[in-house]
N, C-alpha and C positions, 0 to 999 in steps of 0.2 A: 336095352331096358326102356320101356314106354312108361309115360308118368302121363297121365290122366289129371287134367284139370278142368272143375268144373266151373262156370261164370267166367262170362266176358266183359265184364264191366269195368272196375279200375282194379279190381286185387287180382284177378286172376292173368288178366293180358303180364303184370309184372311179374307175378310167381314164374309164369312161362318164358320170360326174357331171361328170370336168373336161372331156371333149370336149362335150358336152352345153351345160357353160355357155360353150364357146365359140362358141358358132352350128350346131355340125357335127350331124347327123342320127348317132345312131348303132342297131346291130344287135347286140344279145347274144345270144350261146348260150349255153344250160348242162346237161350231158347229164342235172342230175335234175330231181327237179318243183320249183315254185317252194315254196320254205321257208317265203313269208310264208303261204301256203294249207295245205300238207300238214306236222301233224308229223313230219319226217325228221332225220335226222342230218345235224350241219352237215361229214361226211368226218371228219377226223383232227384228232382233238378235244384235244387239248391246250390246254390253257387259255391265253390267250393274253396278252403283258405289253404296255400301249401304251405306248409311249415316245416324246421327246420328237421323234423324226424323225417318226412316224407319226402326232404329232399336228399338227406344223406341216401336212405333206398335208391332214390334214383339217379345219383351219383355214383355208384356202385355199381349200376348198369350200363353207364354213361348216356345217362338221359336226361340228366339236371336241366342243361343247356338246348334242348327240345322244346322241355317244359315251361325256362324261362322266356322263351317266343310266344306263347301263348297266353302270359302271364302279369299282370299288373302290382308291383309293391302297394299294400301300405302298411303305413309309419304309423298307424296306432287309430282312434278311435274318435270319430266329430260327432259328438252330442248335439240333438236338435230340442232346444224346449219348444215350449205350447205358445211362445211369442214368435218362433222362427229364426231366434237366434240362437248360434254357433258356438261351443267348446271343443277344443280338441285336449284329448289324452294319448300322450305316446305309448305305446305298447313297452319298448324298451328304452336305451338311453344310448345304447352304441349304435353307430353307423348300420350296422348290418342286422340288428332287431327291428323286423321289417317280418313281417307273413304276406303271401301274394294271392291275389283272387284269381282266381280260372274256373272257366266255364266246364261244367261238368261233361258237356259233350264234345268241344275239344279235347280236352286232355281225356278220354274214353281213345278219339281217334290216336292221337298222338302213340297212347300204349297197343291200341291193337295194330298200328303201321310199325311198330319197333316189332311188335312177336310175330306179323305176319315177315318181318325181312330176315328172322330166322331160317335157314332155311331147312330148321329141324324141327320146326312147328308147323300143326297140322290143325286149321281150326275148322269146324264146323260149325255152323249158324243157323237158325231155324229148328235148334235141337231143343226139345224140352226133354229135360235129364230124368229118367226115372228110377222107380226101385227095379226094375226089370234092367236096366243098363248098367245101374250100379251091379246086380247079381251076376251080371255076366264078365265084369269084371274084375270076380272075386280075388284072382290073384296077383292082380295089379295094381301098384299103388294111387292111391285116390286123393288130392288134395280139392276140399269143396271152399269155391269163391264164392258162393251161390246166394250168396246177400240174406238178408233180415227173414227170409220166409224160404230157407235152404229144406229143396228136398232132399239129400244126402243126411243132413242133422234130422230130419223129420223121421228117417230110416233107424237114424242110430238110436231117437227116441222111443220110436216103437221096439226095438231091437237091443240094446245095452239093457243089462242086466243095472238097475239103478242109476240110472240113468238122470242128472239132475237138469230141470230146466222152469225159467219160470222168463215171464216177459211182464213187465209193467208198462201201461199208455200213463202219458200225460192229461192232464184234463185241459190240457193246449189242442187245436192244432193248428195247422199251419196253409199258407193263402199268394201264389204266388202272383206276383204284379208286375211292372217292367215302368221303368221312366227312362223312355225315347232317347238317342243323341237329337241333341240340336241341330237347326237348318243345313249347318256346315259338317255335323259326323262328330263335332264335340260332346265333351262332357258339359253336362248342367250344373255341375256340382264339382267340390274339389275331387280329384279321384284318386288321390293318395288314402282313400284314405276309408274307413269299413263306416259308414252312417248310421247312427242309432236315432231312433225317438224313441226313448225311453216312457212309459207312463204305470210304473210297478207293477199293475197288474197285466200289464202285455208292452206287446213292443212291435216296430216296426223298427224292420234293418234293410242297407241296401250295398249291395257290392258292385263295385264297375267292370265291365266286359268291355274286350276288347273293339268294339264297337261304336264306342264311344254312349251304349247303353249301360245303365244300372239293372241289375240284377233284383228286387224290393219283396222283401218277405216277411208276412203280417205273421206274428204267432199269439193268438188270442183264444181265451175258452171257447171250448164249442157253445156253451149258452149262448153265448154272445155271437157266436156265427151264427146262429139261429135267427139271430133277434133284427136279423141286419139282411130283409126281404126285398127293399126295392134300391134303386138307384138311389132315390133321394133318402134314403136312410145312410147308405154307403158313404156319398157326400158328407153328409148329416155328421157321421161318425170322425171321417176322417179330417174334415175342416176343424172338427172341437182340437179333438187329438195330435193329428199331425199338421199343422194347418200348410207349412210352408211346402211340404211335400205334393200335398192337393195342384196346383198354376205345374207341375213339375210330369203331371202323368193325367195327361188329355183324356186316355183309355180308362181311365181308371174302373168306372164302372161297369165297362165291359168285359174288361179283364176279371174284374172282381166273379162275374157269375158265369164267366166262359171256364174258368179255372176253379179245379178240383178242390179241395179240403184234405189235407194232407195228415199224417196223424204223427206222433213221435213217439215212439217208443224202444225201450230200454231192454236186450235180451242177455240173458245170462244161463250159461248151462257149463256142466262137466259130467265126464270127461268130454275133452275135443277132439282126443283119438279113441279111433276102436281098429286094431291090427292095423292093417294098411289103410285104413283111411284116416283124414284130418280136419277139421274144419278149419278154415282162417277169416279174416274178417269181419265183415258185418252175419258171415255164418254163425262162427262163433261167440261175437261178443257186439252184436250192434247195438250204439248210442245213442243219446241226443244231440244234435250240432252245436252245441253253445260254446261248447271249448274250441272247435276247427279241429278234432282233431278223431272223426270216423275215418275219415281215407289216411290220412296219416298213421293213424294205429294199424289200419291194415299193410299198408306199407313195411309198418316197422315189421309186422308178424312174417311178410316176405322175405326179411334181411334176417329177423333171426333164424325162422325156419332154414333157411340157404344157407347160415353158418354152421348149421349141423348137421349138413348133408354130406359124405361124404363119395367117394367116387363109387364104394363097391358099398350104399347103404343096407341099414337092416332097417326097412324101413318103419316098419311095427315100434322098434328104438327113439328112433330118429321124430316119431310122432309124438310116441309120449313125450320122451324128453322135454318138446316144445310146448306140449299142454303145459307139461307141470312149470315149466320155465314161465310162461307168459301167463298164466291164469291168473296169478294177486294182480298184476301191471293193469289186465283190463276193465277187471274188476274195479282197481281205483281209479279210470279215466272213466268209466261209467258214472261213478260216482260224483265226479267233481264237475262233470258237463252238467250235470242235474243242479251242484250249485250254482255256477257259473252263471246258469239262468238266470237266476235272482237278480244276483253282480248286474248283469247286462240289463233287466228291466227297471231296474228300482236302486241298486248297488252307484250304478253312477252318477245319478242325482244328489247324491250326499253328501256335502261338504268334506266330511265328515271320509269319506270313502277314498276321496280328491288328497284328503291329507296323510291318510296312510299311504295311502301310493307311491308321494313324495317324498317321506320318512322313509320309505323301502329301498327307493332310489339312490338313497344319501347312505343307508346301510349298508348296500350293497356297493357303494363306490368306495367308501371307507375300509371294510372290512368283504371282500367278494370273497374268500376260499370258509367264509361266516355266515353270510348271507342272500342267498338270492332271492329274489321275490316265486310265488310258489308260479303264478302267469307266467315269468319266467322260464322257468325251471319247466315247464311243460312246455312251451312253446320254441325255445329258443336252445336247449339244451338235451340234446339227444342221449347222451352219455347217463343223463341220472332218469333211472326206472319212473314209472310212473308212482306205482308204489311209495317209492322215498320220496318224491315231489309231494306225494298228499301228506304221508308221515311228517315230513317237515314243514308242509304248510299248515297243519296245525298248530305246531311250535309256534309258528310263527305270526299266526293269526291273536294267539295269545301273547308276542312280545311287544308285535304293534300297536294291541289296544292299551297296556300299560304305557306305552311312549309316549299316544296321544291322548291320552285321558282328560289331558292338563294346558293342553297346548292348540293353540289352532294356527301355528304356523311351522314349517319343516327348520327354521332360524331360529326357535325355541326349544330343541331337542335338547335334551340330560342325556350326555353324551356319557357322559360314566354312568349313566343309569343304563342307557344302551350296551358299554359295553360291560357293566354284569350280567346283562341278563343274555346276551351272547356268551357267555364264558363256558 
């Protein structure tokens, strides 16, 4: 049995390593050349955060330990105000709540050198997949990796009978930059750690590469891209706003009009199967980045779809099944990367935001099988759906504001006010 996988990006190289070590013969396409041979761009480069969903998946393959060579910890969040000084916010409070930055095009090679040393994967490159390739494959099972603009989903859409789909942009988009290693290959900056300039209405973030370079990605309304024509405006913008980031990225203004405007946007559709085929990933359910957790959910959609694969599948089954299983879960990580956004531009700034956090921390040390933070609970905890993550981080968005209402320090908690309203 041949299993047909479409995209060679990050979801499909991994779908092919777990069918692969299932016994199953598998088929990749991927419409560019192969990465590990031609220097090319690994697509939509945004730096990428692995967390602890995306690494159970690849712990399962035995790939964790690949992926950590390639990969830099950080420990939570350094705030940069408009003076150019420095907060940090830990992500978690244990040792091992930590997410790691990796470049998107490493970890691409990483996954296609694990499925090319299959030696039951067969991949093809230079292929752009069509409706004519799909029909020729009518009775072979289809699983499409085929990212945010999947021809396979575009088939099913013409094609399903009721077919649901809709996609929402941002009135963001997005602006990729780079600030240098230093004379010696160092970092400029701490690299533990994810960099924010926060200014509510946009933000500028940067993540470290193994290079000793930052990764620096502006997400601001297109108006405002617009409005931002010469060098000296660029400058102009970025010394008000970022200031301490400007001495940090020499390039800056060239980078700024040499690189693209990128766009963000939110897809949602069902069903994800039709008979033998499936969508996964950013096919299926692609996000906004602000949670870290696009590649990650497509991961997880690897590890579940694999769990229901049996040796002698019915695969038409074995599709649905996983629709129906994952469709609430990505719905509510679609949903909560859209807040998140807020969080990350404006959320952090807030004194106010700063003291829930540490009220969470102190609840959750207290009382943990009662409460864990909903950040948490998505990032660090693979075991609870996404679904119950948001379900419960409403609860709990509503206990935290009762706690802090009154108090502005975590040593003023009404701890038996706390624990009724946990009860």
């Amino acid at each position: 049995m041949t299993v047909h996988v479409v995209g060679g990006g990050l979801v499909g190289p991994l779908m092919a390593v777990y069918l692969a070590q299932k016994g199953f013969d598998v088929e990749l396409y991927e419409r560019r050349p192969d990465m590990r041979r031609a220097d090319i761009p690994a697509g939509r480069s945004i730096n990428l955060a692995v967390t602890a969903r995306g690494l159970k998946a690849l712990e399962e393959v035995g790939l964790r330990e690949d992926v950590m060579k390639i990969a830099i910890p950080m420990k939570g969040r350094m705030i940069h105000n408009v003076e150019g000084k420095t907060s940090f916010l830990p992500y978690g409070q244990k040792e091992d709540e930590v997410i790691y930055a990796a470049s998107r095009g490493l970890l691409n090679k990483v996954l296609l050198e694990a499925a090319g040393q299959c030696g039951n994967v067969k991949m093809t490159f230079d292929k752009t997949f069509t409706a004519e390739d799909l029909a020729a494959l009518e009775d072979a099972p289809v699983i499409a990796a085929d990212g945010a603009w999947s021809v396979v989903r575009k088939h099913m859409l013409e094609n399903v009978h009721n077919f649901d789909y809709s996609q929402s942009f941002q009135t963001y988009g997005y602006k990729e930059l780079v600030i240098p290693s230093d004379a010696q290959g160092g970092f400029r900056m701490e690299k533990n750690a994810l960099h924010i300039w926060p200014c509510k209405q946009h933000m500028l973030i940067a993540l470290p590469n193994t290079d000793g370079s930052f990764t620096v990605t502006l997400f601001y309304p297109y108006d405002g891209f617009e409005k931002l024509k010469t060098p000296e405006d660029v400058l102009a913008f970025f010394k008000r706003d970022f200031p301490d980031a400007v001495a940090l990225m020499p390039a800056l203004a060239d980078d700024f009009f040499a690189n693209p405007t990128g766009a963000l946007v939110t897809i949602k559709c069902a069903p994800w199967n039709d008979g033998n085929r499936v969508l996964i990933g950013d096919a299926a359910h692609a996000i906004v980045p602000f949670f870290a957790q696009g590649m990650n959910s497509g991961f997880e959609d690897c590890a579940l779809l694999n769990s229901l694969i049996g040796k002698t599948p019915d695969w038409a089954q074995v599709f649905a099944d996983f629709s129906r299983k994952r469709k609430a879960d990505a719905d509510a990580i679609a949903d909560m990367a859209i807040e998140n956004f807020h969080e990350m531009r404006a959320g952090v700034t807030d004194p106010k935001f700063a003291l829930k956090k540490q009220v969470g921390f102190a609840l959750e040390q207290r009382w943990p099988e009662k409460f864990i933070p909903r950040y948490s609970m998505v990032i660090f905890h693979p075991e609870i759906p996404y679904a119950e993550a948001k379900r419960r981080g409403v609860v709990q968005s509503e206990i935290l504001e009762k706690l802090c209402a009154n108090i502005n320090a975590p040593e003023e908690l009404d701890w038996q006010q706390a624990e009724k309203l946990l009860a």
